[in-house]
DSSP file (Angstrom, degrees, kcal/mol; ACC not computed):
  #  RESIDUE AA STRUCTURE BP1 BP2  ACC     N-H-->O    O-->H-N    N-H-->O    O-->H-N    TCO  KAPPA ALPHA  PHI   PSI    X-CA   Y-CA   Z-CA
    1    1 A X    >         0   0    0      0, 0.0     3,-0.7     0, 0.0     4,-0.4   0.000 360.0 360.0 360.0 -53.7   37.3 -107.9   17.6
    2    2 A X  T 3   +     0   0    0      1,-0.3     3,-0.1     2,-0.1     0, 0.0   0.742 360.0  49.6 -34.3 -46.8   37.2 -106.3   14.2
    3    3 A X  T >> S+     0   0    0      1,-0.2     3,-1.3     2,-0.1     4,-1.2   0.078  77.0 106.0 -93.9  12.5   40.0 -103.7   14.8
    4    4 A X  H X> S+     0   0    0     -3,-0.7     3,-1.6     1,-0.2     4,-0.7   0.970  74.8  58.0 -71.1 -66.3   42.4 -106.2   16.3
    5    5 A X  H 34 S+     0   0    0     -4,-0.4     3,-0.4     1,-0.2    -1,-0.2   0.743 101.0  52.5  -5.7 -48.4   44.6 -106.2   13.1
    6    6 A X  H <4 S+     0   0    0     -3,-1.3    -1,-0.2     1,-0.2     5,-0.2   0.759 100.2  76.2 -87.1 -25.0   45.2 -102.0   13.3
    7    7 A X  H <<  +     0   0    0     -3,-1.6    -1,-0.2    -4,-1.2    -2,-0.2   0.712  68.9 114.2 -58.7 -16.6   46.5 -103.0   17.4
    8    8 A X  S >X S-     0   0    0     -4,-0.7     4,-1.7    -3,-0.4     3,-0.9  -0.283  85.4-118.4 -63.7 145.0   49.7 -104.3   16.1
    9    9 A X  H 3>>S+     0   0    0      1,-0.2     4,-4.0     2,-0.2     5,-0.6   0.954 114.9  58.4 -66.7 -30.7   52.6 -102.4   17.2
   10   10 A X  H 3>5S+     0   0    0      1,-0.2     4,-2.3     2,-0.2    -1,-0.2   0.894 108.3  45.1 -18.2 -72.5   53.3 -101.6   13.5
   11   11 A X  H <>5S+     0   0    0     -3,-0.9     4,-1.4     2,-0.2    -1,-0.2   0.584 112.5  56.1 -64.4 -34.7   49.9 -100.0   13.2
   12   12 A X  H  X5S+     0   0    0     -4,-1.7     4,-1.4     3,-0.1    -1,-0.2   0.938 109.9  38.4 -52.7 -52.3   50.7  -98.4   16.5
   13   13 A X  H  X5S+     0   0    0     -4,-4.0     4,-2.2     2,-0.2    -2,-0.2   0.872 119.7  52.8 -89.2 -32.8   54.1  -96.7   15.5
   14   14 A X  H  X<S+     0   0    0     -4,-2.3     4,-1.5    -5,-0.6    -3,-0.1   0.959 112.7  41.8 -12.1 -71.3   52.3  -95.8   11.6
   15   15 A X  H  X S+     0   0    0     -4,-1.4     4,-1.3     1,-0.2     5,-0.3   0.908 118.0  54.4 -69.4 -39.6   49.3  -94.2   13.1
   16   16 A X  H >X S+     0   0    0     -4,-1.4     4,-1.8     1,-0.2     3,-1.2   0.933 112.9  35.6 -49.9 -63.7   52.0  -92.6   15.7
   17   17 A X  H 3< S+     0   0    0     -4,-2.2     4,-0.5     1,-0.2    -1,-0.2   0.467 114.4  58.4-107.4  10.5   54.4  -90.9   13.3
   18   18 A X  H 3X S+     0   0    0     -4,-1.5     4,-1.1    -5,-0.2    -1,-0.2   0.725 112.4  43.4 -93.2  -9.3   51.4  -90.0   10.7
   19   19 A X  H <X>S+     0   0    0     -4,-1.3     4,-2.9    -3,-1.2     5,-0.6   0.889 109.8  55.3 -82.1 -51.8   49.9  -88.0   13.8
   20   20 A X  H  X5S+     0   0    0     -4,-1.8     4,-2.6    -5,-0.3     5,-0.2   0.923 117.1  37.7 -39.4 -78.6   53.4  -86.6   14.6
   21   21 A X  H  >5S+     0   0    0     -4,-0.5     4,-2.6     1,-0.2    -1,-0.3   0.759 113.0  50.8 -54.3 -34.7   53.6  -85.2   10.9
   22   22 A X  H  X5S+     0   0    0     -4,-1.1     4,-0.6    -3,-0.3    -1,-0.2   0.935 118.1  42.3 -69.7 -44.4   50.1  -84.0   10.2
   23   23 A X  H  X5S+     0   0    0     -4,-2.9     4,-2.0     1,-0.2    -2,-0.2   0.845 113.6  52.8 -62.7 -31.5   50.3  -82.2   13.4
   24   24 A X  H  <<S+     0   0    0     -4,-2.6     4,-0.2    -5,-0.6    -2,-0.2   0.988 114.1  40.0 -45.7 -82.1   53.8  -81.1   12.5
   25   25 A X  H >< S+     0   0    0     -4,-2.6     3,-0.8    -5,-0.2    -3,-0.1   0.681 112.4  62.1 -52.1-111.2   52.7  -79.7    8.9
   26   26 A X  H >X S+     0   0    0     -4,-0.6     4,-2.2     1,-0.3     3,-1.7   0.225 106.6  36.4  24.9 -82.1   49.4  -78.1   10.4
   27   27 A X  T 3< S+     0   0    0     -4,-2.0    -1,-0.3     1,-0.3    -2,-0.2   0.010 116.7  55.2 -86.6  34.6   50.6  -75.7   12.9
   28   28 A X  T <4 S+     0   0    0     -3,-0.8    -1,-0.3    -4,-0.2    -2,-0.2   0.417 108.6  47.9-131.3 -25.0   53.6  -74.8   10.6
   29   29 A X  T X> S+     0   0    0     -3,-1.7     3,-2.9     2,-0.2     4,-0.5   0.916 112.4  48.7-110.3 -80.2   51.1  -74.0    7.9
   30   30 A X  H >X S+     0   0    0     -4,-2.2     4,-2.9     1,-0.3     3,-2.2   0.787 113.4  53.9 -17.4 -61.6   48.9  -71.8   10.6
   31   31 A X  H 34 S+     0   0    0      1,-0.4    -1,-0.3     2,-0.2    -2,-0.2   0.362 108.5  41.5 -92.2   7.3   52.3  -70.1   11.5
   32   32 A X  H <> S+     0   0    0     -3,-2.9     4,-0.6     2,-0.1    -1,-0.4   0.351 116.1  52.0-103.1  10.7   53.4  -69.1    8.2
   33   33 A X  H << S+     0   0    0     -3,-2.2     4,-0.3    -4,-0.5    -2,-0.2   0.599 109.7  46.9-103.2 -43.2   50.0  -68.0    7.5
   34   34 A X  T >X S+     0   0    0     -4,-2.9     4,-1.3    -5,-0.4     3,-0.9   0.811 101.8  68.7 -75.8  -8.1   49.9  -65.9   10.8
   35   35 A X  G >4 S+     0   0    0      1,-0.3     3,-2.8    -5,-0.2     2,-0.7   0.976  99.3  52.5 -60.8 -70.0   53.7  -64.3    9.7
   36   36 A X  G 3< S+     0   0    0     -4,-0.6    -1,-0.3     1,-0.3    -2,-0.2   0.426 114.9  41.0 -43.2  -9.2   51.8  -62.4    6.8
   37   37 A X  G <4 S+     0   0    0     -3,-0.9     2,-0.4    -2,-0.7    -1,-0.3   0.334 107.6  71.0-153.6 -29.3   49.3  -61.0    9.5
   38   38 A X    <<  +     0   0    0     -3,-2.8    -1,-0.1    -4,-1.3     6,-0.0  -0.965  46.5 168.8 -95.1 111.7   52.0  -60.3   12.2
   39   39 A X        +     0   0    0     -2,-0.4     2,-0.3    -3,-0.0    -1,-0.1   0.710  57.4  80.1-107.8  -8.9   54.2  -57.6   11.7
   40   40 A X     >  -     0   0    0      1,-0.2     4,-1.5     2,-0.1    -1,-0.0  -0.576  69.5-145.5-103.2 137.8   55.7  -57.4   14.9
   41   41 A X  H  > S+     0   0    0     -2,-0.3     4,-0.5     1,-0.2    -1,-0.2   0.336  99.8  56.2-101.2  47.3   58.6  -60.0   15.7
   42   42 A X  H  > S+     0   0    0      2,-0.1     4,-1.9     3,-0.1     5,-0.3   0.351 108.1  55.1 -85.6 -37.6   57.7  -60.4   19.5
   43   43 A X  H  > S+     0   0    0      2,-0.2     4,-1.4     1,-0.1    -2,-0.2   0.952 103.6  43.3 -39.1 -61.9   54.7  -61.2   18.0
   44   44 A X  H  X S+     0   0    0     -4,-1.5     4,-3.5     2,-0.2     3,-0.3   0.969 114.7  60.0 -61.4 -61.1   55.9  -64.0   15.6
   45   45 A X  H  X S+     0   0    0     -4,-0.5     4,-8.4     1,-0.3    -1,-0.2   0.845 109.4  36.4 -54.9 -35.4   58.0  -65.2   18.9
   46   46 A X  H  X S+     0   0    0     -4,-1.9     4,-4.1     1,-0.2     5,-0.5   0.971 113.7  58.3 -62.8 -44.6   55.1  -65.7   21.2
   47   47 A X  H  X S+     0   0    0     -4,-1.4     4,-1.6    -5,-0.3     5,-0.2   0.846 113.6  38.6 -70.8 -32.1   53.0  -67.0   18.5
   48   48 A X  H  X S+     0   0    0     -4,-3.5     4,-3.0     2,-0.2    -1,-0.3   0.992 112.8  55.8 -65.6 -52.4   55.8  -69.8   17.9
   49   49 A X  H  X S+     0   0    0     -4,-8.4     4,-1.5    -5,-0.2    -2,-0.3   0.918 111.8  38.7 -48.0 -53.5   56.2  -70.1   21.3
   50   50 A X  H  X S+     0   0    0     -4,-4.1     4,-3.2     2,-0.2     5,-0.5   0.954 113.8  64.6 -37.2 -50.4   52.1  -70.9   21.8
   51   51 A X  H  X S+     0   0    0     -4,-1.6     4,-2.5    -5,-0.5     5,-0.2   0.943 104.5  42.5 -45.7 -74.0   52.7  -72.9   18.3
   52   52 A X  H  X S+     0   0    0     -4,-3.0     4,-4.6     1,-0.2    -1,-0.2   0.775 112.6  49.4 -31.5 -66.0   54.9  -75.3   20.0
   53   53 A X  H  X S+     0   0    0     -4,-1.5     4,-2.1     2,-0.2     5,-0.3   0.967 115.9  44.7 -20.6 -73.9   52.9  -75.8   23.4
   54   54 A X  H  X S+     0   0    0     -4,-3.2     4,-2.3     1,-0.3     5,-0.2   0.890 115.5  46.9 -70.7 -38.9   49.8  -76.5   21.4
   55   55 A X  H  X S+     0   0    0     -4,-2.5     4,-1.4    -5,-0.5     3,-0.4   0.978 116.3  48.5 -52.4 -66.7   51.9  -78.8   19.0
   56   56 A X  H  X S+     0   0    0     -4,-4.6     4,-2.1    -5,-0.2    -2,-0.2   0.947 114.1  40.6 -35.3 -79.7   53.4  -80.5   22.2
   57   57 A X  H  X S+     0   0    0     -4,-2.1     4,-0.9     2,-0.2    -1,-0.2   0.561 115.2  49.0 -56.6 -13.3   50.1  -81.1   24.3
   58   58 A X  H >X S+     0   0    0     -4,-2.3     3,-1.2    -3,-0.4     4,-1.2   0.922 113.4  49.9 -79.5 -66.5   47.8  -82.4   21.3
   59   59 A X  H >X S+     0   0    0     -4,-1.4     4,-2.5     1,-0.3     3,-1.0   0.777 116.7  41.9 -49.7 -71.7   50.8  -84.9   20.2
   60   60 A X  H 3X S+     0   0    0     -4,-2.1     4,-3.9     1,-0.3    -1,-0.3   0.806 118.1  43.0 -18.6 -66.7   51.1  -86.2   23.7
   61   61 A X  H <X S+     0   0    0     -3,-1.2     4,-1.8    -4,-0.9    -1,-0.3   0.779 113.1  50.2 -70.8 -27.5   47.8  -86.3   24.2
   62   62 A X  H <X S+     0   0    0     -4,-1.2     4,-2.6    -3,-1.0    -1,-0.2   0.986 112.9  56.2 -58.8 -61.1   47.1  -87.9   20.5
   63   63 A X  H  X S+     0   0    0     -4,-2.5     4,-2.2     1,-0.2     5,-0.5   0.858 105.6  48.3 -23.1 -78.1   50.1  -90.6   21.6
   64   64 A X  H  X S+     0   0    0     -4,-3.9     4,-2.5     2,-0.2    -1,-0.2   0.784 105.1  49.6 -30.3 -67.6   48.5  -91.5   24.4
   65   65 A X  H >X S+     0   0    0     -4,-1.8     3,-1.5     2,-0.2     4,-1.3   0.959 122.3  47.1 -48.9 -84.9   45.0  -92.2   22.9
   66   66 A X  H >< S+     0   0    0     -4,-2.6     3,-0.5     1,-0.3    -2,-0.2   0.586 111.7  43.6  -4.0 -86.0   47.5  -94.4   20.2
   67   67 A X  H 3< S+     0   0    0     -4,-2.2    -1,-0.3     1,-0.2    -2,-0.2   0.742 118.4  44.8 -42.6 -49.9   49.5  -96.0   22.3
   68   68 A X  H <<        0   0    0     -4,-2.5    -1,-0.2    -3,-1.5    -2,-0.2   0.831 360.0 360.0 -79.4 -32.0   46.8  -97.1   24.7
   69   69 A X    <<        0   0    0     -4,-1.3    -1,-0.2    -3,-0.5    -2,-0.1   0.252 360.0 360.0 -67.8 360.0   43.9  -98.3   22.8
């Protein structure tokens, strides 16, 4: 009853594209952290590639929770 207010789609697509960015910035900030630490660049690729995945499947999953609640 309280929360009804943040249910507007407004509050929907907000909370949506501030998870989209934080998550964004986050693993972008890991992966230049992990460059200095990685010298090899099959290394860096996998490690983007994993970056990306993990970046995909939390955002979905974050969406979801959003979107649905």
């Amino acid at each position: 009853p309280e929360l009804e207010p943040w249910m507007t789609p407004f509050w929907k697509v907000t909370a949506s594209l501030l998870l989209l960015v934080a998550a964004a910035h986050g693993v972008h900030g890991l992966v230049v952290i992990a460059d200095d630490y990685i010298t090899s660049s099959r290394g860096r690729s996998i490690l983007r590639f994993l970056s990306i995945v993990m970046l995909t499947g939390m955002s979905i999953i974050g969406l979801y929770i959003i979107l649905t609640s």
